[in-house]
VEXDREN-2710 file (C-alpha; in Angstrom, 1 decimal):
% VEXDREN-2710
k/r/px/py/pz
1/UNK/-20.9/-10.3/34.6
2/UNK/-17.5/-11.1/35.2
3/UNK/-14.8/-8.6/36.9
4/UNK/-12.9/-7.9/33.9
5/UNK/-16.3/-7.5/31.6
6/UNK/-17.5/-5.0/34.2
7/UNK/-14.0/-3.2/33.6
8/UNK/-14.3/-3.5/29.4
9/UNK/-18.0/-2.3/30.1
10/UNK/-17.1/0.9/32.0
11/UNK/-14.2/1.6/29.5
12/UNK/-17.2/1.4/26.2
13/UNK/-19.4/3.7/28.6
14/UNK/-16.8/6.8/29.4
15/UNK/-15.4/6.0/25.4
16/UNK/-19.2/6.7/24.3
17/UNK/-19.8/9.7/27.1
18/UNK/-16.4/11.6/26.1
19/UNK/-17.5/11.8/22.5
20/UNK/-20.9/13.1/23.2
21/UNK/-18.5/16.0/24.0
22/UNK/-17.5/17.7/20.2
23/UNK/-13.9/19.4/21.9
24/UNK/-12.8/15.3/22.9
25/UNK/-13.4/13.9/19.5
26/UNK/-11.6/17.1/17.8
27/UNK/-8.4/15.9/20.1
28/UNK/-8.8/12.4/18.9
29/UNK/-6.2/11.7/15.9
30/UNK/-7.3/11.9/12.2
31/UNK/-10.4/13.6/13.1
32/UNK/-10.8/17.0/11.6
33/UNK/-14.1/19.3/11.6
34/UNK/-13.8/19.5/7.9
35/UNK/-13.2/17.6/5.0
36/UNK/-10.9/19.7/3.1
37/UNK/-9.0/20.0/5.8
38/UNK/-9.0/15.9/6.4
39/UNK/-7.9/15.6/3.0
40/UNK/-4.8/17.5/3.3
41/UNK/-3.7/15.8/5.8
42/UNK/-4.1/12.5/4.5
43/UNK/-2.2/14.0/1.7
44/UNK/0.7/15.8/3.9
45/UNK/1.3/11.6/5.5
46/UNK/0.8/10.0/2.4
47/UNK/4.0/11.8/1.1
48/UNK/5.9/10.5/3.9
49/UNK/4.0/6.7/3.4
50/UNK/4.9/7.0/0.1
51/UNK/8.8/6.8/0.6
52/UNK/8.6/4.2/3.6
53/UNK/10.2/1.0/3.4
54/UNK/7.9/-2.0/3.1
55/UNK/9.5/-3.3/6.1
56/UNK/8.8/-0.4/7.8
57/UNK/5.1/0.3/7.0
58/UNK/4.7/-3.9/7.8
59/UNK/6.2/-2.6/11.4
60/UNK/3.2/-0.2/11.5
61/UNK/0.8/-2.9/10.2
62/UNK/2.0/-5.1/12.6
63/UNK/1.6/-2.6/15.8
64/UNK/-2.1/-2.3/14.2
65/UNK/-2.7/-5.9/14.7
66/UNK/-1.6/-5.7/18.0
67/UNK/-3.6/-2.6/18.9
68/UNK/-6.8/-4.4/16.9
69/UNK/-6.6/-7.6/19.6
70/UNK/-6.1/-4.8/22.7
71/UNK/-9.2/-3.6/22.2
72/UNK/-11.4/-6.2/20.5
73/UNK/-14.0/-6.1/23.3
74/UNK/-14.2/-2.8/23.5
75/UNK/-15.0/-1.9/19.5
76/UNK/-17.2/-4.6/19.6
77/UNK/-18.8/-3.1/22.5
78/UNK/-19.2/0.0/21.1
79/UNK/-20.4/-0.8/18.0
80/UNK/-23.4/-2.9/19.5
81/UNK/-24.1/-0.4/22.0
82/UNK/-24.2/2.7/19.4
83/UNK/-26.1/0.7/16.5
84/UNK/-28.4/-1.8/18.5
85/UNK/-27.0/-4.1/15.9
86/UNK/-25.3/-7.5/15.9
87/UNK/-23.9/-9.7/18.3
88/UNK/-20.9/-8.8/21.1
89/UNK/-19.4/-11.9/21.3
90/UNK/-19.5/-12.4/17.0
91/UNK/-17.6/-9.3/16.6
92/UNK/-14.9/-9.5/18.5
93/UNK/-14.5/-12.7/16.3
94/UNK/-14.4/-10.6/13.6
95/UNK/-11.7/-8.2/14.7
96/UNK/-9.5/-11.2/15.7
97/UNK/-10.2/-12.1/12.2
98/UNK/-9.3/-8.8/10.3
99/UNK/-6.2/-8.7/12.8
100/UNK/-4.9/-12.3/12.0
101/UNK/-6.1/-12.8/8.2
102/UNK/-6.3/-9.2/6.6
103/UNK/-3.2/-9.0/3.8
104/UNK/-0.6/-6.8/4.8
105/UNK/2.5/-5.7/2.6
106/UNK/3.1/-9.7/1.7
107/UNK/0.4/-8.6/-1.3
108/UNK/2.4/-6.5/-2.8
109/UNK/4.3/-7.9/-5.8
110/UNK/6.6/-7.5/-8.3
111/UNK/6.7/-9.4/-12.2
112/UNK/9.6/-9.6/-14.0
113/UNK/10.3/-10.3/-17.6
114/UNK/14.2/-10.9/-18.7
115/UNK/15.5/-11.6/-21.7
116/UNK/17.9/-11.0/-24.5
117/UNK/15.9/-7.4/-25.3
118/UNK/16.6/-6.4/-21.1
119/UNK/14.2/-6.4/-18.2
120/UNK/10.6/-5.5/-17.5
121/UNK/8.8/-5.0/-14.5
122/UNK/5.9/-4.4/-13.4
123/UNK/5.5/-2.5/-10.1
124/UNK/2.3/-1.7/-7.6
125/UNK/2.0/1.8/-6.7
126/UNK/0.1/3.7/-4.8
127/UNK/-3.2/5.5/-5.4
128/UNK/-2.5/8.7/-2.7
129/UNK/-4.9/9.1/-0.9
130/UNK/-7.8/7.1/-0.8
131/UNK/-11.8/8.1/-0.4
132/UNK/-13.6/5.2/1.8
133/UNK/-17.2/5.3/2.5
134/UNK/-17.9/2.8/5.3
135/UNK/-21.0/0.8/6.8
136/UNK/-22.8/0.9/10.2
137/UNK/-23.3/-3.0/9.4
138/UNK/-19.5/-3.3/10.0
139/UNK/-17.8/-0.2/11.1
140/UNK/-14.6/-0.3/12.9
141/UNK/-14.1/-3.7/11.6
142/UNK/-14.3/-2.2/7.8
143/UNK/-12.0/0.9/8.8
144/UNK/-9.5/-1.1/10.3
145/UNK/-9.4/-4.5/7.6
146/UNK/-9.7/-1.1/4.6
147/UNK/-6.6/1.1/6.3
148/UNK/-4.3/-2.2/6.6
149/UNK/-4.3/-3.0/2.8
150/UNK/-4.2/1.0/1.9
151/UNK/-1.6/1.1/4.1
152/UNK/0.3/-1.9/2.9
153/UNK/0.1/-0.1/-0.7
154/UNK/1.6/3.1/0.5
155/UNK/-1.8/5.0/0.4
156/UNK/-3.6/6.8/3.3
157/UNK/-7.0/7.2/4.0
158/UNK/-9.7/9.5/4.7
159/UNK/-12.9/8.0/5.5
160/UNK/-16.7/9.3/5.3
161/UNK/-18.3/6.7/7.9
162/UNK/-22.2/6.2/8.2
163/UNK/-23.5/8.1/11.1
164/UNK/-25.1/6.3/12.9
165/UNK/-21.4/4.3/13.6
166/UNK/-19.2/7.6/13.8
167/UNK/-18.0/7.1/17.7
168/UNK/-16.8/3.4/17.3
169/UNK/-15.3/4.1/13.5
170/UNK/-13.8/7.6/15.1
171/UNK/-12.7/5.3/17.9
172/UNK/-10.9/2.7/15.0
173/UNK/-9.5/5.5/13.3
174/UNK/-7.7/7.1/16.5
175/UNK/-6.1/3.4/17.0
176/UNK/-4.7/3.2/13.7
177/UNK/-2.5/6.6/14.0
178/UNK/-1.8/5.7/17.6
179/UNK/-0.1/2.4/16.0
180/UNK/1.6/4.4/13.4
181/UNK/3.4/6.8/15.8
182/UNK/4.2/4.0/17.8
183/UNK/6.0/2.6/15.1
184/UNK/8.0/5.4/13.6
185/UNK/4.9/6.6/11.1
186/UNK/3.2/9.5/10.4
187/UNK/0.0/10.3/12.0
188/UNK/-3.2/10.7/10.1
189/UNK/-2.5/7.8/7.9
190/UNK/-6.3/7.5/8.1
191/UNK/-8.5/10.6/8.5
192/UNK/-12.3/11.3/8.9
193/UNK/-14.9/14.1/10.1
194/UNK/-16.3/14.6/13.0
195/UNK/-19.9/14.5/11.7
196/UNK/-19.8/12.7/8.2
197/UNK/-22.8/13.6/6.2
198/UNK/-23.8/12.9/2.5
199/UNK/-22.4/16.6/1.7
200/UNK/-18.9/15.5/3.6
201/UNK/-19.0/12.3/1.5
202/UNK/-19.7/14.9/-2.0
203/UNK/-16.7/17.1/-1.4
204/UNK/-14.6/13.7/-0.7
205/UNK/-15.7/12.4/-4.1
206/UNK/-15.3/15.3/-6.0
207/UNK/-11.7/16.3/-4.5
208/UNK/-8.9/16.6/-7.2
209/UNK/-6.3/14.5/-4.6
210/UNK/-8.8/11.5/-4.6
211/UNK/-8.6/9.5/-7.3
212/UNK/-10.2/6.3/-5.8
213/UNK/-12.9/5.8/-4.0
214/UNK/-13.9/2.7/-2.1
215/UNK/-17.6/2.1/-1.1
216/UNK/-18.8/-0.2/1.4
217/UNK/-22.5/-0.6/1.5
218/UNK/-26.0/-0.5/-0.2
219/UNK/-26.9/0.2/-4.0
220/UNK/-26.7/3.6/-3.6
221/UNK/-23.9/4.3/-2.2
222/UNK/-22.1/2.3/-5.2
223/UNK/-24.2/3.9/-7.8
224/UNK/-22.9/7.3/-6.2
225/UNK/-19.4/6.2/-6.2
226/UNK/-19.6/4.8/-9.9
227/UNK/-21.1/8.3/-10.7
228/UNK/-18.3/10.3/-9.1
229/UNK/-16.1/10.7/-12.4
230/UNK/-13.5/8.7/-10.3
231/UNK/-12.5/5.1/-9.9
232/UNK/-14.9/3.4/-8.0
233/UNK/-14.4/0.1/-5.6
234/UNK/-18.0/-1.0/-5.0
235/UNK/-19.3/-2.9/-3.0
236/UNK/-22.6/-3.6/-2.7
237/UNK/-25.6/-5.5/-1.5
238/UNK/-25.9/-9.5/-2.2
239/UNK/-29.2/-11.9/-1.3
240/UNK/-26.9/-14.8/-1.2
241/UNK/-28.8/-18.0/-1.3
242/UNK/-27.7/-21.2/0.3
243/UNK/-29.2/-24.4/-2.4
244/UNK/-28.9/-28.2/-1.0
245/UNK/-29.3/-30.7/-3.1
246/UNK/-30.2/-34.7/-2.4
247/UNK/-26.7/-35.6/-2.3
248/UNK/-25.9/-33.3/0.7
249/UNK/-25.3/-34.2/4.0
250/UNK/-28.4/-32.5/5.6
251/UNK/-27.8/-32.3/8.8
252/UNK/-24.6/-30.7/8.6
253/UNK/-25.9/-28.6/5.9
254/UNK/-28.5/-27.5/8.4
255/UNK/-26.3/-26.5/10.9
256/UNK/-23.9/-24.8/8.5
257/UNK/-26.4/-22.9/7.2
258/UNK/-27.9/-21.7/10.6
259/UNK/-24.7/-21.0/12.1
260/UNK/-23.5/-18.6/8.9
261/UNK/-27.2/-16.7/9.1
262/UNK/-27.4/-16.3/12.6
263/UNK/-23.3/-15.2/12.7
264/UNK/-23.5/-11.2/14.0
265/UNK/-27.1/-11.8/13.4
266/UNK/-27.1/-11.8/9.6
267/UNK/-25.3/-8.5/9.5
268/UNK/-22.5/-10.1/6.6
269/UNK/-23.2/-9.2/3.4
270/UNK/-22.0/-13.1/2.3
271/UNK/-24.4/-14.7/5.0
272/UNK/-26.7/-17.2/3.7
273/UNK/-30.2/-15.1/3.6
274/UNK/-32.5/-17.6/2.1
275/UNK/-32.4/-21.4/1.3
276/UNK/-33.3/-22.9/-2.2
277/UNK/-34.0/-27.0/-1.7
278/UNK/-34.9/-29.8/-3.6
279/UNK/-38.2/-31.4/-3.0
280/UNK/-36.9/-34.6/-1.6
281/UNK/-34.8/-33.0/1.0
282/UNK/-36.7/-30.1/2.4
283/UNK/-38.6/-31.5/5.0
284/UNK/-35.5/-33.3/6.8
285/UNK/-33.8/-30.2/6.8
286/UNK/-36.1/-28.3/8.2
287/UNK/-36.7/-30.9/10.9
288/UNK/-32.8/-30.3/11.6
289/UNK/-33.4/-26.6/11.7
290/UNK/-36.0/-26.9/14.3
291/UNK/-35.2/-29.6/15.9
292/UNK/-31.2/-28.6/16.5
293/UNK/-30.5/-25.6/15.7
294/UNK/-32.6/-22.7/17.4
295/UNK/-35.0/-22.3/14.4
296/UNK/-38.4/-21.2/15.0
297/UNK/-41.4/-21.7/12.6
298/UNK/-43.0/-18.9/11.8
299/UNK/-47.2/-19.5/11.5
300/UNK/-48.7/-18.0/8.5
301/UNK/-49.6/-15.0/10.6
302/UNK/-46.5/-14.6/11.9
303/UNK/-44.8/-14.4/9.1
304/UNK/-47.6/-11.8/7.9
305/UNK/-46.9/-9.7/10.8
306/UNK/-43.1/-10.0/10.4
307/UNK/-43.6/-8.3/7.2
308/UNK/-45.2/-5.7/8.4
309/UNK/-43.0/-4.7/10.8
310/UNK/-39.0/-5.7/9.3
311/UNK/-40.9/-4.2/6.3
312/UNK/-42.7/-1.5/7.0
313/UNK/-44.8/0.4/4.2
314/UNK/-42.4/-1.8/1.3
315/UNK/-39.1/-0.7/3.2
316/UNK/-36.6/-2.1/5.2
317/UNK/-37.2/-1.3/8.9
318/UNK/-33.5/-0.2/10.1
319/UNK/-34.6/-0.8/13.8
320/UNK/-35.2/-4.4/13.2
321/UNK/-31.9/-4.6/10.8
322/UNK/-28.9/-6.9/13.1
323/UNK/-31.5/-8.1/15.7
324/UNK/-31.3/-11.5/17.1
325/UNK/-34.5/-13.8/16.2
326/UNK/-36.0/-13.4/20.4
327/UNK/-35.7/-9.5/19.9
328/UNK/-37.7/-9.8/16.1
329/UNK/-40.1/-12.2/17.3
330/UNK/-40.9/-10.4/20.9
331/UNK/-41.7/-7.4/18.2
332/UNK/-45.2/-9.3/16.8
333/UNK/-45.8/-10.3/20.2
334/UNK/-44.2/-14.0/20.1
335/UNK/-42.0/-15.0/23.6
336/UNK/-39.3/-17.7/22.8
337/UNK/-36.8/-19.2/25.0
338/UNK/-33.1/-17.5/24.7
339/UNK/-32.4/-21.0/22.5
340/UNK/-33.8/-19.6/19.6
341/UNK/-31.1/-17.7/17.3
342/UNK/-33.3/-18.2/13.6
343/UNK/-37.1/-17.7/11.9
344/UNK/-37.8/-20.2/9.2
345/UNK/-40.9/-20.4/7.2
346/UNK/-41.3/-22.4/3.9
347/UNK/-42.4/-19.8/1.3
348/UNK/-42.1/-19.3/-2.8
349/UNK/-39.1/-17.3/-3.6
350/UNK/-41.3/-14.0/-4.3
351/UNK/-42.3/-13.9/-0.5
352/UNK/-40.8/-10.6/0.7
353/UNK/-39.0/-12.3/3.3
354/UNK/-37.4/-14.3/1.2
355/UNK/-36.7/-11.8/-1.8
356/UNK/-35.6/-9.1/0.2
357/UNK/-32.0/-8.9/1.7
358/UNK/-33.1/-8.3/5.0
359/UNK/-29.4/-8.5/7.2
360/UNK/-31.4/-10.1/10.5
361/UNK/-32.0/-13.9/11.0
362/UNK/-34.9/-14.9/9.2
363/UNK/-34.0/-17.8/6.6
364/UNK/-36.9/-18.8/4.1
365/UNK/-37.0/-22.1/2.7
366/UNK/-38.2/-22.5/-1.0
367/UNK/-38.9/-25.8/-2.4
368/UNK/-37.2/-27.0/-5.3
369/UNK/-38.8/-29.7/-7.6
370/UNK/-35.0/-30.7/-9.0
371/UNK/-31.9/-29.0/-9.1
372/UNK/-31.8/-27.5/-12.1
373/UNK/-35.1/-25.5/-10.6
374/UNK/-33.2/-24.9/-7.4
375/UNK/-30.4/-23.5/-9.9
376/UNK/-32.8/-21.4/-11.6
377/UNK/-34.7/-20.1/-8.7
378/UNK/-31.2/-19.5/-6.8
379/UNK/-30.0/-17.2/-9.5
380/UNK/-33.4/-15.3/-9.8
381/UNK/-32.9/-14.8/-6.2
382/UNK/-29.4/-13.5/-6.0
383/UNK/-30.9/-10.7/-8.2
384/UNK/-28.0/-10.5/-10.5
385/UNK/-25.9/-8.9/-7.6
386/UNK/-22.9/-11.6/-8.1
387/UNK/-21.7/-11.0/-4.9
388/UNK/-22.1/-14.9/-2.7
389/UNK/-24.0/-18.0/-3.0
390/UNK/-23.8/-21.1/-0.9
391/UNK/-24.3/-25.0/-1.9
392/UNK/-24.5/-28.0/0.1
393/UNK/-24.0/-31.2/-2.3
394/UNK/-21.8/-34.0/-3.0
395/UNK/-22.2/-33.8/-6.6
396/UNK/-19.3/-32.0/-8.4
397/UNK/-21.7/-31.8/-11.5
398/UNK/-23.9/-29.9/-9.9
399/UNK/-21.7/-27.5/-7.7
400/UNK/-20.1/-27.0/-11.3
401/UNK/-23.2/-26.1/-13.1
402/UNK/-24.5/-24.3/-9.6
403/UNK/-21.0/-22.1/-9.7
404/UNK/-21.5/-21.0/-13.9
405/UNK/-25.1/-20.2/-13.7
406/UNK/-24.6/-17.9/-10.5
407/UNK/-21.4/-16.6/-11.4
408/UNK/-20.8/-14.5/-7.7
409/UNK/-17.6/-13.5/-6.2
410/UNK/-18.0/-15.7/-3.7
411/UNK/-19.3/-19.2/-3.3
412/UNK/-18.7/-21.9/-0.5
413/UNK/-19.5/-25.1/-0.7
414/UNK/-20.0/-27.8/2.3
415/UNK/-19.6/-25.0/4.6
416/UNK/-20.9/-21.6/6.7
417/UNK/-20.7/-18.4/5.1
418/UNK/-18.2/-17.4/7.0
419/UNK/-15.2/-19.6/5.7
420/UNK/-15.2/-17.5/2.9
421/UNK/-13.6/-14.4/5.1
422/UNK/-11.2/-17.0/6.0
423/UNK/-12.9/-17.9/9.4
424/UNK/-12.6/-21.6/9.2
425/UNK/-11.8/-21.6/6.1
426/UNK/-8.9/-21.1/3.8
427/UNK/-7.8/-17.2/2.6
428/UNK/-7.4/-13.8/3.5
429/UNK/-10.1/-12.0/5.6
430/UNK/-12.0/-8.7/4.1
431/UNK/-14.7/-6.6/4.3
432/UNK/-15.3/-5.0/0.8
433/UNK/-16.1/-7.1/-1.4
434/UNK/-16.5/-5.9/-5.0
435/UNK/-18.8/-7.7/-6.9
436/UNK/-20.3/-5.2/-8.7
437/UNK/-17.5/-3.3/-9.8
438/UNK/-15.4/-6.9/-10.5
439/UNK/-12.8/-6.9/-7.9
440/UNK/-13.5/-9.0/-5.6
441/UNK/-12.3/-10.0/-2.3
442/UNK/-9.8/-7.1/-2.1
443/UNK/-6.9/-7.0/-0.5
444/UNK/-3.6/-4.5/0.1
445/UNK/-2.7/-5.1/-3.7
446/UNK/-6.8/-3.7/-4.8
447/UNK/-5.5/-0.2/-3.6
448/UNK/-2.2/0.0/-5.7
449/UNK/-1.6/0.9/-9.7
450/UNK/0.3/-1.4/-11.8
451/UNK/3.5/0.6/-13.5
452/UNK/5.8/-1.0/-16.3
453/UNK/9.5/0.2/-16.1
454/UNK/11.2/-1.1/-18.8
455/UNK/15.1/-1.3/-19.4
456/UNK/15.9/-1.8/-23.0
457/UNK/18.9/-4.2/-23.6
458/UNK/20.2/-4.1/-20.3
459/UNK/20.4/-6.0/-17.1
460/UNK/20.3/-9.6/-18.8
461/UNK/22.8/-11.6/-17.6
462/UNK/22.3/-15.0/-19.1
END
């Protein structure tokens, strides 16, 4: 360990020691003991967001940025060491991401009709204040991407994180107001409790102020949300598969594919979780797998015992949930060299490691006997979630007819998962994705209401 990792190190270990203590994370900005009282506050700021210039709340976005690079290391850090899930080196990736690519006030936009009967326009305005519900998959890096586009809106934010993440999204949320006072803003433009629960997160839905609610994580959390009597933002699980077809170029298809499951060790919702192959190509890729790319093959037994430890009794194990492939496979008693970063196993589509989102790097194959089958099994696979699906093919026909029949928010073709959060790949970076509730990648202009104001034979000067 290097000098300067020592130093990040013993930083992430007195961060995670002060907030054992309940006094030092009262202290820390935007955290409150209550969630009334969190509310207000987000409501007191948002009154002073609200009249803030665009230029000015981009000079707070842009100190946020800033702030997000600073400490990089140490969120990622900290949300390894207080999960056990993921991968250090992945997520500070995926804070320079949400600090480089994550929309800012650029997204909001103004139409404009003129014409003989005046001028029309329509405007994006703010929500108020905004109820989040965020993941332990992802959580400062979903605080901190959510809070810039809320921001960017004129909205603040009060946040019910998952517990088992609260220091490192406490820790996100203390950056954000430090970046706002910095720059002239108000503090508490995002807010949270000390110790979120599912009662804090039932008072945050059912408060009069918040009028929409964005969710980030399993089924029920968005059935909650879309059950609140409020507007909901959901997003949800996916199983997105990854198909390859004869035409593909299997090699790089085998290294795109391992590369986008293995990324934070599977814990993306978009990363590929199981691959659906024709007949003719399934054995070369493989080979690739193996032979290149850190897969192991999982025996018959192995895979037998894998399910009954990642799936304990039917469910999934959350201990094994963002483990590397060495860690999972040392768990049934199988040593590996540190080389190996994925478990494959060829397998019909109802094996349980294969039908189950599982968020850790095992990647089933399932044999195809033409596309249209691999299509078919594909979509039965993705469960009707519509969230992402990968393809690897050279034929537009069939990434056409692949794209219509899965219909998901999110599909990438010739490439890792990944480049659809615009990590080598083109677009904006996020971490709600809304497939369920039909919005999509969102972004700053998600989080905004669109207002007609309308000026009746006027202001037409042609």
């Amino acid at each position: 360990m290097s000098v300067n990792e020592q130093m990040i190190q013993d930083i992430v270990q007195e961060v995670m020691a002060k907030m054992q203590i309940a006094s030092d994370v009262s202290g820390t900005h935007g955290v409150f003991a209550d969630m009334n009282e969190a509310i207000e506050a987000a409501k007191k700021s948002q009154k002073i967001v609200a009249r803030m210039s665009l230029d000015h709340r981009e000079k707070v976005i842009s100190n946020i940025r800033k702030k997000i690079k600073e400490n990089a290391e140490i969120l990622a850090r900290m949300g390894v060491q207080e999960t056990g899930m993921g991968n250090v080196g992945h997520k500070i990736l995926k804070h320079i991401l949400v600090a480089e690519k994550t929309p800012g006030t650029e997204d909001i936009t103004t139409t404009a009709w003129s014409g003989d009967r005046g001028l029309t326009l329509i405007e994006m305005g703010p929500f108020g204040v905004i109820g989040a519900i965020t993941p332990c998959t992802n959580p400062s890096e979903t605080v901190l991407c959510n809070t810039i586009g809320m921001f960017a809106a004129g909205n603040t934010v009060v946040f019910n994180p998952h517990p088992a993440a609260i220091k490192t999204s406490i820790y996100a949320i203390n950056l954000l107001n430090e970046a706002s006072l910095e720059a002239g803003g108000p503090d508490n433009i995002a807010c949270t409790v000390e110790h979120p629960t599912l009662e804090t997160s039932n008072i945050m839905m059912k408060h009069k102020a918040i009028q929409l609610i964005a969710a980030t994580g399993g089924p029920g959390v968005v059935t909650a949300v879309l059950s609140s009597g409020r507007r909901g933002i959901g997003a949800g699980a996916g199983n997105p598969p990854a198909v390859v077809d004869e035409t593909a170029d299997i090699r790089k298809a085998a290294e795109d594919i391992v590369n986008g499951c293995t990324f934070d060790n599977n814990l993306p919702c978009i990363a590929e979780k199981e691959i659906v192959a024709v007949d003719s190509v399934v054995d070369e890729l493989m080979h690739y797998m193996i032979s290149e790319q850190g897969c192991y093959l999982a025996s018959k037994e192995e895979q037998d015992a894998l399910v009954s430890v990642v799936l304990k009794d039917g469910k999934l194990n959350r201990k094994c949930v963002g483990r590397d492939a060495k860690t999972l496979l040392g768990m049934i008693g199988v040593t590996v060299p540190d080389n190996i970063r994925c478990i494959t196993f060829e397998g019909p589509k109802e094996h349980p490691l294969i039908t189950t989102e599982l968020m850790m790097p095992i990647l089933g194959v399932v044999r195809a006997k033409d596309f249209d089958d691999a299509v078919e099994q594909a979509v039965w696979l993705e469960h009707g979630n519509r969230h992402s699906a990968h393809i690897h093919s050279k034929n537009i026909d069939n990434i056409t007819k692949y794209a219509k029949a899965i219909d998901t928010a999110i599909l990438v073709k010739n490439g890792p998962s990944y480049a659809a959060l615009g990590f080598g790949g083109e677009g904006f970076c996020t971490f709600t994705i809304a497939s369920r509730t039909g919005e999509g990648l969102t972004s700053a202009s998600t989080f905004t209401k669109k207002r007609r104001c309308v000026m009746t034979d006027s202001l037409c000067i042609r």
